[in-house]
C-alpha positions as CSV (number, residue, x, y, z in Angstrom):
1,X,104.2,118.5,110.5
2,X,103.0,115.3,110.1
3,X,106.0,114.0,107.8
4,X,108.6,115.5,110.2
5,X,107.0,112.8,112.8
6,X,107.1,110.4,110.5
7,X,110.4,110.7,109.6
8,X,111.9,108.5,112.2
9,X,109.9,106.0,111.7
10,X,110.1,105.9,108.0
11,X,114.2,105.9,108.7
12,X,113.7,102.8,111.3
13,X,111.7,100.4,108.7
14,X,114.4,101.4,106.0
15,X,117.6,100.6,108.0
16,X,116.2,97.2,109.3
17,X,114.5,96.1,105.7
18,X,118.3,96.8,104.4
19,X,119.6,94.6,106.9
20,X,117.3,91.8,106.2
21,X,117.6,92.6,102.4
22,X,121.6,92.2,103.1
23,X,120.8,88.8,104.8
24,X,118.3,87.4,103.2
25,X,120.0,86.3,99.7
26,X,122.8,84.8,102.0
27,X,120.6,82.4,104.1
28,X,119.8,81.0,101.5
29,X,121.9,77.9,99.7
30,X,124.6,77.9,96.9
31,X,127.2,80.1,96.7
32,X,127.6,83.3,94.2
33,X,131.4,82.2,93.1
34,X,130.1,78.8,91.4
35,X,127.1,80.2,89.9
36,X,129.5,82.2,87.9
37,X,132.5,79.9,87.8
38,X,130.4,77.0,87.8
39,X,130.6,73.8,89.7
40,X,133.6,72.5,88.1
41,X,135.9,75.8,89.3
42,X,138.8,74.9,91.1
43,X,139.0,75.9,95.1
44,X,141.9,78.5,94.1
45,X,139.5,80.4,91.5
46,X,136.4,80.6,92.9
47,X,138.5,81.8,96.0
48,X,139.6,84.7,93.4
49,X,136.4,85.5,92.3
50,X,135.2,85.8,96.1
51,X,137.6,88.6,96.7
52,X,136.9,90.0,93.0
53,X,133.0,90.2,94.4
54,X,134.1,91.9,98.0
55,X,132.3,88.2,99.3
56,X,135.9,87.5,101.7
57,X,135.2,90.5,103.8
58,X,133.5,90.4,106.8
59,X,130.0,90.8,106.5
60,X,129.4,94.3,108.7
61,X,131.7,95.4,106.1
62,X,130.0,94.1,103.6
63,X,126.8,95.3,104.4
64,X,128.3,99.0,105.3
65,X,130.0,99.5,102.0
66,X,126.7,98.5,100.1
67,X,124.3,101.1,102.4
68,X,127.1,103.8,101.5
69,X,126.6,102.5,97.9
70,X,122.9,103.3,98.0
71,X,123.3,106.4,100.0
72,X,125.4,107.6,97.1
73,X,123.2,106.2,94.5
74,X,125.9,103.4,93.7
75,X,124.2,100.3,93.3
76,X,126.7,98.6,92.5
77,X,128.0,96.0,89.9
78,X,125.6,92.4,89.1
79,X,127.3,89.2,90.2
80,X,126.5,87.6,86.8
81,X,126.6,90.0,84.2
82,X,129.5,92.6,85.5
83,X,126.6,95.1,84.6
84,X,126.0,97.7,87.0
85,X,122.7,97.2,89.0
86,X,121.3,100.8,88.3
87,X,121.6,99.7,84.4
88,X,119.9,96.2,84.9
89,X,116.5,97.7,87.1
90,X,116.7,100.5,84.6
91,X,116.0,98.4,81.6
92,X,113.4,96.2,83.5
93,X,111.4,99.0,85.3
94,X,109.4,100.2,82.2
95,X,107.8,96.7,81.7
96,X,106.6,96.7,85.1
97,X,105.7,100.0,86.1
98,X,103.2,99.7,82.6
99,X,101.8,96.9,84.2
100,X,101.7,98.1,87.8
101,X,99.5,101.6,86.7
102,X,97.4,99.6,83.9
103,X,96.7,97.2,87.0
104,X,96.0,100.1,89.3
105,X,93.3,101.8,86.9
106,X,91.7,98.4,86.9
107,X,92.1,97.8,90.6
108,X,90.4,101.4,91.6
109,X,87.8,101.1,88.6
110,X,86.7,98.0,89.3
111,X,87.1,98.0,93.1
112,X,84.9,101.2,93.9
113,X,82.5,100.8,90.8
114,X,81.8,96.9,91.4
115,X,81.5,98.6,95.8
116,X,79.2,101.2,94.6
117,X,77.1,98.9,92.2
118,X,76.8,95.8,95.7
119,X,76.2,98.4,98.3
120,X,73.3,100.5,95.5
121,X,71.6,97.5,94.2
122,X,67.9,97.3,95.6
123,X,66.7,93.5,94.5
124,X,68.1,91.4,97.1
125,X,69.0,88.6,94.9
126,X,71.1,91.0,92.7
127,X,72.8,92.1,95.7
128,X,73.5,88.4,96.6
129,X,74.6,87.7,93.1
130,X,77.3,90.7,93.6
131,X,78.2,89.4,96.8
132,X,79.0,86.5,95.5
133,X,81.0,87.5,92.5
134,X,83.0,90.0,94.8
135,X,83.8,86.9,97.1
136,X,84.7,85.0,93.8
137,X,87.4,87.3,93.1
138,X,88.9,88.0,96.4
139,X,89.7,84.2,97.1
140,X,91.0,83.2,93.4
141,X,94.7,84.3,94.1
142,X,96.6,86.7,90.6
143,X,98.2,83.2,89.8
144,X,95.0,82.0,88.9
145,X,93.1,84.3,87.8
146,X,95.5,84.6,85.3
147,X,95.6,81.1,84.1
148,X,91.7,81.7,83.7
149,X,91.8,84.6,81.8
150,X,94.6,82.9,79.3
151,X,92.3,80.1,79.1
152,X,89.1,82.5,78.4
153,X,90.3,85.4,76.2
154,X,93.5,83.9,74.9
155,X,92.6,80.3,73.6
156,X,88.8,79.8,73.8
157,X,88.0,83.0,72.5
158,X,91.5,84.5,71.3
159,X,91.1,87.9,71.2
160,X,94.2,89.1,73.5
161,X,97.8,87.7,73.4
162,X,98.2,85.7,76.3
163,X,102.4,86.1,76.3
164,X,105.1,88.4,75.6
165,X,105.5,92.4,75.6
166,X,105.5,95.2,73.3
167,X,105.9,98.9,74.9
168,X,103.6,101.0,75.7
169,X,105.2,104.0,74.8
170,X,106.8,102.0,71.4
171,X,103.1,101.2,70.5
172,X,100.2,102.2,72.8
173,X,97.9,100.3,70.6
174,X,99.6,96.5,70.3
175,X,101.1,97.8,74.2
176,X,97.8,97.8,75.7
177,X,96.8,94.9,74.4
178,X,99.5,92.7,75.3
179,X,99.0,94.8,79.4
180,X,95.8,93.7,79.5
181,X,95.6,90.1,80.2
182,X,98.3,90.6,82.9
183,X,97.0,93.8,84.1
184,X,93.3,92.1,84.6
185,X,95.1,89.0,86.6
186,X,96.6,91.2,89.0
187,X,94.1,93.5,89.9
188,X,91.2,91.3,89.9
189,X,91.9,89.9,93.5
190,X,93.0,93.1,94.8
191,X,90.1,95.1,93.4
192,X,87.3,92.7,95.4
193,X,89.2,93.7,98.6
194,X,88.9,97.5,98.2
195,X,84.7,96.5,96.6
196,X,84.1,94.5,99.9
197,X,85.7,97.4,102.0
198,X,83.5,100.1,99.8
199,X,80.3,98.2,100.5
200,X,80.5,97.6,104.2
201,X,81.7,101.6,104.2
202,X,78.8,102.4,102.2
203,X,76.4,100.3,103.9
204,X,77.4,101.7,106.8
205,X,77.2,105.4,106.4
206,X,73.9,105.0,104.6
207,X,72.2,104.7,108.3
208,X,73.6,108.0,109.5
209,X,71.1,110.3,110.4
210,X,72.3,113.2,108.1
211,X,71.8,110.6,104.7
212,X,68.3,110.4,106.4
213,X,68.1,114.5,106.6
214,X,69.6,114.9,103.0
215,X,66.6,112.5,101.9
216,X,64.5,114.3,103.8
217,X,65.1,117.6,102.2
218,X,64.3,115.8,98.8
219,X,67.8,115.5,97.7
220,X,67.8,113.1,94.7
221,X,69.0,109.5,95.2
222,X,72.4,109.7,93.1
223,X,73.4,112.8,94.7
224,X,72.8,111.4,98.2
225,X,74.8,108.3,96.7
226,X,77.5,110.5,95.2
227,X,77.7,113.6,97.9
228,X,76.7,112.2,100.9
229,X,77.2,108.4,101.4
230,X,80.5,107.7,99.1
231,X,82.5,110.2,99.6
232,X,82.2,109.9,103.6
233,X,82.7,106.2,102.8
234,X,86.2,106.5,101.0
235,X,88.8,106.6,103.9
236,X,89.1,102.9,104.4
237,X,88.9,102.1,100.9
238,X,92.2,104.8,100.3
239,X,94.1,103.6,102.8
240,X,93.6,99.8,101.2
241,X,94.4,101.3,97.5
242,X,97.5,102.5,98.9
243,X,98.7,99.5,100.4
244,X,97.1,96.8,97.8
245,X,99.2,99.4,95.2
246,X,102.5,97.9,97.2
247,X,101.2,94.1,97.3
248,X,100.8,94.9,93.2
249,X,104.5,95.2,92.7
250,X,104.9,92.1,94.1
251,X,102.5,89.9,92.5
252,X,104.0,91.2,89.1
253,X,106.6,88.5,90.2
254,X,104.3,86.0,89.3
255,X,101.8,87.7,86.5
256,X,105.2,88.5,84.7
257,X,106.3,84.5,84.9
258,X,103.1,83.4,83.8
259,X,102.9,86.0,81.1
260,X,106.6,85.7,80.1
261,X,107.1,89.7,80.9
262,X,110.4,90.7,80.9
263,X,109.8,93.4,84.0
264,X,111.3,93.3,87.8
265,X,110.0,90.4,88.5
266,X,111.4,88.0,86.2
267,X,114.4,89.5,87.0
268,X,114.0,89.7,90.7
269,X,113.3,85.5,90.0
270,X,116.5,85.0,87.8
271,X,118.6,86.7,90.6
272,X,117.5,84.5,93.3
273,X,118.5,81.9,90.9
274,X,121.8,82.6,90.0
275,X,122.6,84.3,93.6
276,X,123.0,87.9,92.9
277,X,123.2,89.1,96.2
278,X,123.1,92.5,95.0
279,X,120.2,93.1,92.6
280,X,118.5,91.1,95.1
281,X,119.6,93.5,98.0
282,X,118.4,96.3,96.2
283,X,114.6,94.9,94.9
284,X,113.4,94.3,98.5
285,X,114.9,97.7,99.3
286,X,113.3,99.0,96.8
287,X,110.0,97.5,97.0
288,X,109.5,98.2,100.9
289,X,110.8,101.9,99.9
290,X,107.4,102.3,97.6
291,X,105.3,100.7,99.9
292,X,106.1,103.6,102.4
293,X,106.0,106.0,100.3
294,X,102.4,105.2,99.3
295,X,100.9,104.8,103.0
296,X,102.2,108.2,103.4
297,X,100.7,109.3,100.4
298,X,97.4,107.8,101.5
299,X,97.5,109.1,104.8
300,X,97.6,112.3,103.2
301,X,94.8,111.9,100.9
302,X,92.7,110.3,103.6
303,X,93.5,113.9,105.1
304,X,92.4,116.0,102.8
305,X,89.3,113.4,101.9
306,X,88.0,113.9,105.2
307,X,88.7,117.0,106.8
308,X,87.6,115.7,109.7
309,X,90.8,113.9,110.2
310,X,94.1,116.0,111.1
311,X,97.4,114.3,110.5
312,X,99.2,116.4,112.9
313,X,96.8,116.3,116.2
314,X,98.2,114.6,119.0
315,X,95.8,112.2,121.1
């Protein structure tokens, strides 16, 4: 029930991100003839290679015939390389989605344990020092937290390689330890947004009065933690992994630049570059297609998390 009335929402945000995925690329300056024929290219060529690309016709038309592409899972052909678009995100999308689910571990890890650890802690100072480290994280942006983290464990101490990619599934070993750098860098920041939102949860639900009852009873202080404060606490914190699991896609732009990762990003950046309207088109498409995804996936989980809450009831 609940993703039937979702549905035309869902089908709203995705028609009008394709539009401003289709118009996006072309607001912006240069022109995708020259950046293949190159500057030098005569008026009557680049003219050519226009009509070659389908960039002559008008653009309803243009924008039409690529959502019918989609709809029938033709992506079709790169600007650049003459390589269909399918082929060039399926030879990136490995590298990424490694380092978007080694980032995610560290993002929930982290996130909930460092949460659990602020909201538990007795000694007010340690809970100030935790406090403090959690508001550490959340304002260093991925950017540079990764420059730190090159600077810590990849030249003063140099026990990770701070560039570069093997495969995970090539080598698991050398894999994860080229992921980790990267994967640390990216979920750092996001993890001390879902540890603040744990903590003020946590805080929260420990002055209910049935945490006071458990206690009472001479329940034990970790399962009162466990049973009765965290998991009534989790809703807010689920709903933030699902969307901070979107915003990790796209700070792999960066991590992967910084890192030299040949992923999405670094090929999202190279088509900006070189005007590939298309692979462009499809990225944001893409990307805003697995951010909704999630929230519906998290709405769901938040569901079943808390009974209390029903997806389907009308207000």
């Amino acid at each position: 029930m609940y993703l039937v009335r979702r549905l035309p929402s869902v089908a709203f945000l995705l028609v009008a991100t394709s539009v401003v995925a289709f118009a996006l690329p072309r607001l912006a300056p240069g022109d995708p003839a020259i950046a293949v024929a190159g500057p030098d290219a005569s008026p009557e060529t680049l003219e050519l290679i226009r009509e070659q690309m389908g960039l002559n016709k008008p653009l309803i038309t243009q924008y039409l015939d690529w959502v019918g592409g989609v709809l029938t899972g033709d992506l079709g052909r790169s600007f650049t390389t003459g390589r269909p678009v399918a082929e060039l995100i399926g030879t990136r999308v490995g590298s990424t989605i490694e380092l978007a689910l080694i980032a995610a571990v560290f993002m929930v890890g982290i996130g909930i344990g460092l949460g659990v650890w602020t909201a538990t802690a007795r000694r007010p100072a340690a809970r100030v020092l935790l406090d403090g480290l959690n508001s550490a994280l959340l304002s260093a942006p991925p950017f540079l937290t990764g420059l730190l983290l090159i600077l810590l464990l990849g030249i003063a101490v140099p026990i990770l390689p701070i560039s570069g990619e093997v495969a995970f599934v090539d080598d698991p070993v050398i894999g994860i330890q080229y992921l980790l750098l990267p994967a640390l860098a990216l979920a750092l920041p996001q993890a001390a947004t879902i540890a603040r939102l744990v903590t003020a949860s946590m805080r929260t639900t420990e002055a209910e009065d049935f945490v006071d009852l458990a206690i009472a009873k001479g329940v034990s202080h970790g399962v009162v933690v466990r049973t009765h404060i965290l998991r009534n606490s989790m809703g807010p914190a689920l709903v933030t992994i699902g969307l901070r699991f979107g915003e990790l896609l796209a700070g792999a732009i960066v991590i992967e630049a910084i890192f030299a990762r040949h992923g999405l990003g670094s090929l999202a950046v190279a088509s900006v570059q070189t005007r590939d309207y298309l692979v462009v088109q499809v990225l944001i498409l893409a990307a805003v297609t697995v951010a909704v995804v999630m929230q519906i996936l998290t709405d769901l989980g938040v569901a079943l998390l808390d009974p209390r809450i029903r997806l389907g009831a009308t207000s």
